[in-house]
N, C-alpha and C positions, 0 to 999 in steps of 0.2 A: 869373377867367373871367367877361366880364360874360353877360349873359341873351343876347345876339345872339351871341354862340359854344355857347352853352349849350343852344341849337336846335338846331346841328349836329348831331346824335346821329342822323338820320332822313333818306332822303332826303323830298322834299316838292316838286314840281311843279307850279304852277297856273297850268293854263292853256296854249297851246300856244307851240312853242319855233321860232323863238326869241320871245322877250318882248320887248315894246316897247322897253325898255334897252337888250340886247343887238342888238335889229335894227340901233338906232341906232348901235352900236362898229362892227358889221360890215361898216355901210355905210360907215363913214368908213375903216376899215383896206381895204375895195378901190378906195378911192379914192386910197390913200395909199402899202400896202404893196406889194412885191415879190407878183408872179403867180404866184411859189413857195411861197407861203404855202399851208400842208396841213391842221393839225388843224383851225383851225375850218371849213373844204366840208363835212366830215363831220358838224360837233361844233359846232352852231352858238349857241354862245352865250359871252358876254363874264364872265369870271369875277373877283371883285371881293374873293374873302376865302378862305381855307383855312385847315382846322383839321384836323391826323391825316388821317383817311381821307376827308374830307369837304371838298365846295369848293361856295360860294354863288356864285348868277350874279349880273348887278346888277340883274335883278327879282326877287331873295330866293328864287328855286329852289335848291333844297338838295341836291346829289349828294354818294354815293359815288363817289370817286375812282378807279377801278382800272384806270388808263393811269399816273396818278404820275410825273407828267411823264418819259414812255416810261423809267422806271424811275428815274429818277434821284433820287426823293421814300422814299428805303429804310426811314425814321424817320416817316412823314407827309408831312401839311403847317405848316410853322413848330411843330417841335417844340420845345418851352421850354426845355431843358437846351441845345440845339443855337445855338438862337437869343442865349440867354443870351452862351454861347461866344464865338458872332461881335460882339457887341455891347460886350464885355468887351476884344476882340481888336483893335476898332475905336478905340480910344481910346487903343490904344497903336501900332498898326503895323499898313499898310494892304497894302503894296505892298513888296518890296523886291525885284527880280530874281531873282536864284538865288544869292543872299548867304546864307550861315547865319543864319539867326533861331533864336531857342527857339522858337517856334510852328512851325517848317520842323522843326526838329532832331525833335521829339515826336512830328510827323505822320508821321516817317520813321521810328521807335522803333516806333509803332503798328502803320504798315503792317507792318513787319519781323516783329512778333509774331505777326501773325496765319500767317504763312507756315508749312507744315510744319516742323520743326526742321531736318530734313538740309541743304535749302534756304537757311535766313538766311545761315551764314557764307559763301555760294560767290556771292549775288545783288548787284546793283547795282540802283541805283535812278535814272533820270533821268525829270525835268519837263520835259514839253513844252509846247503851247499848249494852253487850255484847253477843249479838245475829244475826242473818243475819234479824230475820224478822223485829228488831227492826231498822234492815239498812234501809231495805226496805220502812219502815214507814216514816225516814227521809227521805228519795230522795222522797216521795210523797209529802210532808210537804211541801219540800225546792222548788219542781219546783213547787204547787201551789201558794206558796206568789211571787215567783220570776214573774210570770205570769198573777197573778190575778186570774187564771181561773181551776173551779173547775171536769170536766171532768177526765177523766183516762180511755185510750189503753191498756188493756191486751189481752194475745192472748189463744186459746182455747187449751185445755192441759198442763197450764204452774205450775208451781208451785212457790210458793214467801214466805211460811211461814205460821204460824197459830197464830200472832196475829191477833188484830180484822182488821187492814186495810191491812195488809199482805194477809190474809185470802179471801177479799174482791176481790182482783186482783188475786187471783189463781181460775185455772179453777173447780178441783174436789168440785162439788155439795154435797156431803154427808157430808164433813165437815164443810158447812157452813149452811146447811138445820136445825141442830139446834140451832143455834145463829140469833135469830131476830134481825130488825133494824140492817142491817149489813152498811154497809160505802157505801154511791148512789153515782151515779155517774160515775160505774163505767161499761165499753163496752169489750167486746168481739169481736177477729174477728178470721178468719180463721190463724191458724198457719202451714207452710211449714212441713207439716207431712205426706208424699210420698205413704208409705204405707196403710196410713187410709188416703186420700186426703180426706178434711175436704168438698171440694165442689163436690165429689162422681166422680170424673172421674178418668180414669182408667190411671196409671203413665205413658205408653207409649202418655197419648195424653196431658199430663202435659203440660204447657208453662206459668210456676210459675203463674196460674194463682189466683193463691189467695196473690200476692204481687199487681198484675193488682184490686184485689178488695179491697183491702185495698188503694192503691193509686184511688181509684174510691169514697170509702167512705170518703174517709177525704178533698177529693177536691167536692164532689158534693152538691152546695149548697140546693139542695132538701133531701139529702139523713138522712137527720135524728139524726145528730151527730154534736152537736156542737163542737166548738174547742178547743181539751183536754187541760188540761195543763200539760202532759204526757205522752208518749208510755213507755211503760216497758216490756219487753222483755228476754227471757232467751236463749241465741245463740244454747243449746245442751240444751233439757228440761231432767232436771235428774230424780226427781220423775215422770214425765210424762211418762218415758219409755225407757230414753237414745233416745233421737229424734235430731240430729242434724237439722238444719234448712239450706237450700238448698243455697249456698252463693247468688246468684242474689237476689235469698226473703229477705234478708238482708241488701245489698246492696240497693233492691228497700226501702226498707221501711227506712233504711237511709237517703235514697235523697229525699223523699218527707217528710219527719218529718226537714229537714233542710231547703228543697223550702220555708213551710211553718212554720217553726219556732216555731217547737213543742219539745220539750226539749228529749231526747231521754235515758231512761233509762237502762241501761243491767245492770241483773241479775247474776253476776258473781259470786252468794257465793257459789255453787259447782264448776264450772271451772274456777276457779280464782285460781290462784299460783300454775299455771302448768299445772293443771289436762289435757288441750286439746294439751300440748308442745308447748306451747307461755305461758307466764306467767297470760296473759291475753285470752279468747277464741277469743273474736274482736280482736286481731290481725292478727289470720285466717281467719278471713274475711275480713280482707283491711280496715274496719270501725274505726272511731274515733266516739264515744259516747258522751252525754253530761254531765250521770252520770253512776260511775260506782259503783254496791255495791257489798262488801269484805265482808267476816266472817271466815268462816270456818277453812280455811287453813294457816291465815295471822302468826301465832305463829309457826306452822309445828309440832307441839306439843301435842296440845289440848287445852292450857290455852286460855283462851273465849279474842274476843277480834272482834269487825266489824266498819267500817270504810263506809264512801263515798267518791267519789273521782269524782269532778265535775269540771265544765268550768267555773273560775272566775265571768264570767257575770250572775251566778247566785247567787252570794252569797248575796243577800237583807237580810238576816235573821236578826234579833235584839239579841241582848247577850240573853242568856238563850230559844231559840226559839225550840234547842232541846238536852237536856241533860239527867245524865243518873250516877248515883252513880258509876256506876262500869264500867267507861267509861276513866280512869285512870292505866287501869294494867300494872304496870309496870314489873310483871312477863311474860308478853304475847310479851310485846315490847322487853324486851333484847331475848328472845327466838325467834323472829322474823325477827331482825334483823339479828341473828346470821343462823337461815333458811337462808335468802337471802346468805348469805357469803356462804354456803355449797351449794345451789344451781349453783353458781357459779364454784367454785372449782369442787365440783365433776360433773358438767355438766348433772343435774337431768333432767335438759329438753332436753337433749340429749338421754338420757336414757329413759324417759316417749315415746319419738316419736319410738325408737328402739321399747321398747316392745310391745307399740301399735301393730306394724307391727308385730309384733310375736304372739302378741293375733289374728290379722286377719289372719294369716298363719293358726295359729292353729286350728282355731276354724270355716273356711272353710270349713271343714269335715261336719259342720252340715247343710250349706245349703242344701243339698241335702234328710236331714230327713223329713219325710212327716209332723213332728208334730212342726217343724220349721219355722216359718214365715219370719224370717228376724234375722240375726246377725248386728249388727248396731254397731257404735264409732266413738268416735275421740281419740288417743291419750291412758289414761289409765281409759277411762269412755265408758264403752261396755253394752250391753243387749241384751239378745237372745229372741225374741218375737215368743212366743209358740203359738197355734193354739188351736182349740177345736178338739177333734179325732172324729175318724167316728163314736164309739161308743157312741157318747155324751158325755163324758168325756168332761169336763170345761176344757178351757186352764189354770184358775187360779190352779182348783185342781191339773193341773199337774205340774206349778210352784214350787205351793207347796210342790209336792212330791220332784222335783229334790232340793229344798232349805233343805231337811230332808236327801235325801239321801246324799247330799254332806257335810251336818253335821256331818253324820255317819261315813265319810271318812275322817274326820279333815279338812271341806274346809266350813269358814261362807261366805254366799252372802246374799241379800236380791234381795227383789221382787218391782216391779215399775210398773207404765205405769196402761193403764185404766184396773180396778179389776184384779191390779197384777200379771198382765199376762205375766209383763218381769224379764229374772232373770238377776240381773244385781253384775257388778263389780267395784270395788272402789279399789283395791289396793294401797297401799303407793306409793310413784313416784319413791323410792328407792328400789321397790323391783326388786333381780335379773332373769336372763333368768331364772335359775332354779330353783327354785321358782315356777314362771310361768306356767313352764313345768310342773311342779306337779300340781300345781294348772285346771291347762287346764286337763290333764289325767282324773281327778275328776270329772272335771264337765260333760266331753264329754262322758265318761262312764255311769253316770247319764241319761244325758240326752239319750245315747243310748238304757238304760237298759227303758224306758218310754213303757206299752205295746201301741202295736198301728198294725195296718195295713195298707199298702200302698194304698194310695187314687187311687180311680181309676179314 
């Protein structure tokens, strides 16, 4: 490690942001890039190195990382065993479609272990393109042929991606009001979201009942909704806000999508490979799914790579039904592989449920702030839902502020949940308490320093 990694340990700031360096990346990437360009409006600085939890900008500011490249960094940044892998991997075989490789064969050995036991012998495994939405798109593909039937259950708030059928099943309106003729078919229902209960009643008079409407709509032959040929599902909605879903609501909607033989989709490419401390988020809930989609996290790396993970008796598809040039990485497999081995060993899901419990320790302190709505998790995927103040002050604007001031402090987050109102955290699963500790100081300061008055 030389001395210039060996400073990482801290964040360090000097000076305001962005920095001369970075002004200068920023101004040439809006000269250059697509006007869809998102993290750096918020995040304004040009990032030049990463170590573990830690990323320097290119005038030598030092952050904590805890967006990690919106989860997809589960190991850090450029972890040595990982890196090692791909660099090893690189010198024998880079690319090879969806040919068996021993780098493909291992990663599929890997994932397979991780799965509960009842699960491996009944599941299949297909590679898609190397993104989560384009997971998403196959598990719609695969349960409509398998089925016949062209319908599609998504739930209100959820998020699945921004291709065009990805886009179709996710709940935010704004991103799909400009793309006409978008994919029909596809329904909405209420999602187990406690705090905003989707059917206006107050959480103390709660009795899940929006799993009782959802098991209402899909069995009542008057009610208007024919029968999907999939539910899909996100167990913890991540861009929706960091929203766990209530385990009964889950549970329910499990046993009626199984009564009635409706294929059952989870959304696992934010909490898949760890993030909720099961390797899987449906293992916290006692659920077996009938498809599962991977991306994100499957390499621990970054190198792009998504996967589906389904119940034998769906597999009807015909050769070539869904493929995908870069559906082959054989850089993403051996770094994957070798994740799992380290997840192991160092018992990172041991650690992810630990520091959970230390993020809720910590971060208790804010219940009780007036511009606070709710601290929310599972695991090492949090978000603190801000409020509007009494002054009229937006909750988003005040996100925002605390997503600037904890910049200023060497600590990246991003913002979630409806018009960005939650500031949320994605840390690496390997990051340690102290760390954390620093990290938490940051943000609770932030959010203390918020002007505000006590509600009366």
């Amino acid at each position: 490690m030389t001395d210039l990694i060996a400073e990482m340990t801290q964040p360090r700031v000097d000076g305001a942001l962005p920095g001369p360096g970075s002004a200068a990346y920023l101004a040439r990437q809006a000269r250059t890039e697509s006007n869809a360009r998102s993290y750096p409006r918020g995040l304004p600085i040009a990032i030049e190195r990463g170590e573990g939890s830690f990323v320097r900008d290119v005038d030598g500011n030092v952050f904590i990382d805890f967006l990690a490249g919106a989860g997809v960094l589960s190991l850090g940044h450029n972890h040595p065993e990982l890196v090692r892998a791909m660099v090893e991997q690189a010198g024998v075989l880079t690319h090879a479609l969806d040919f068996p490789t021993p780098a493909k064969d291992a990663f599929v050995e890997a994932q397979f272990s991780m799965l509960p036991p009842a699960m491996r012998a009944r599941t299949k495994i297909h590679f898609c393109g190397p993104t989560g939405a384009n997971a998403v798109d196959a598990a719609i593909k695969l349960c409509k042929t398998a089925t016949g039937r062209g319908d599609i259950i998504s739930f209100q708030g959820g998020f699945h991606g921004a291709s065009h059928a990805a886009m179709a099943v996710t709940g935010l309106v704004s991103q799909k009001q400009p793309v006409a003729n978008g994919m029909p078919g596809v329904h909405f229902l209420p999602y187990s979201s406690c705090s905003r209960c989707p059917l206006g009643l107050r959480p103390d008079t709660c009795e899940t009942n929006c799993a009782t409407y959802f098991e209402n709509a899909l069995r009542d032959p008057n009610g208007g909704l024919p029968k999907p040929a999939a539910v899909i599902m996100e167990l913890v909605q991540g861009e929706g806000g960091v929203v766990p879903a209530r385990p009964e609501f889950v549970r329910r909607v499990r046993a009626v999508t199984a009564e009635l033989d409706i294929p059952l989709i989870v959304d696992e490419v934010q909490t898949g490979c760890g993030r909720t401390g099961t390797w899987f988020a449906f293992e916290r809930y006692g659920i077996a799914p009938d498809v599962v989609v991977a991306s994100k996290a499957l390499s621990g790396v970054g190198s792009p790579v998504a996967v589906i993970l389904y119940d034998e008796r769906l597999d009807v598809w015909s050769p070539g039904a869904h493929t995908g040039t870069f559906r082959g990485n054989q850089l993403a497999f051996a770094a994957g592989t070798e994740a799992v081995r380290i997840v192991r060993r160092d018992n990172i899901l041991g650690n992810v449920v630990a520091r959970g419990e230390q993020v809720a320790d910590r971060l208790s302190v804010l219940h009780a702030h007036p511009l606070v709505g709710e601290v929310r998790g599972m695991g090492l995927m949090w978000g603190i839902q801000l409020l509007d103040a009494p002054d009229g002050t937006p909750a988003s604007a005040l996100a925002a502020t605390v997503r600037t001031e904890v910049l200023n402090h060497g600590l990246i987050l991003e913002l979630g949940g409806r018009d960005d109102t939650v500031v949320r955290l994605l840390p690496p699963l390997n990051v340690t308490a102290e760390v954390l500790d620093t990290a938490c100081d940051i943000l609770i300061a932030a959010i203390g320093g918020l002007p505000h008055q006590e509600r009366g």
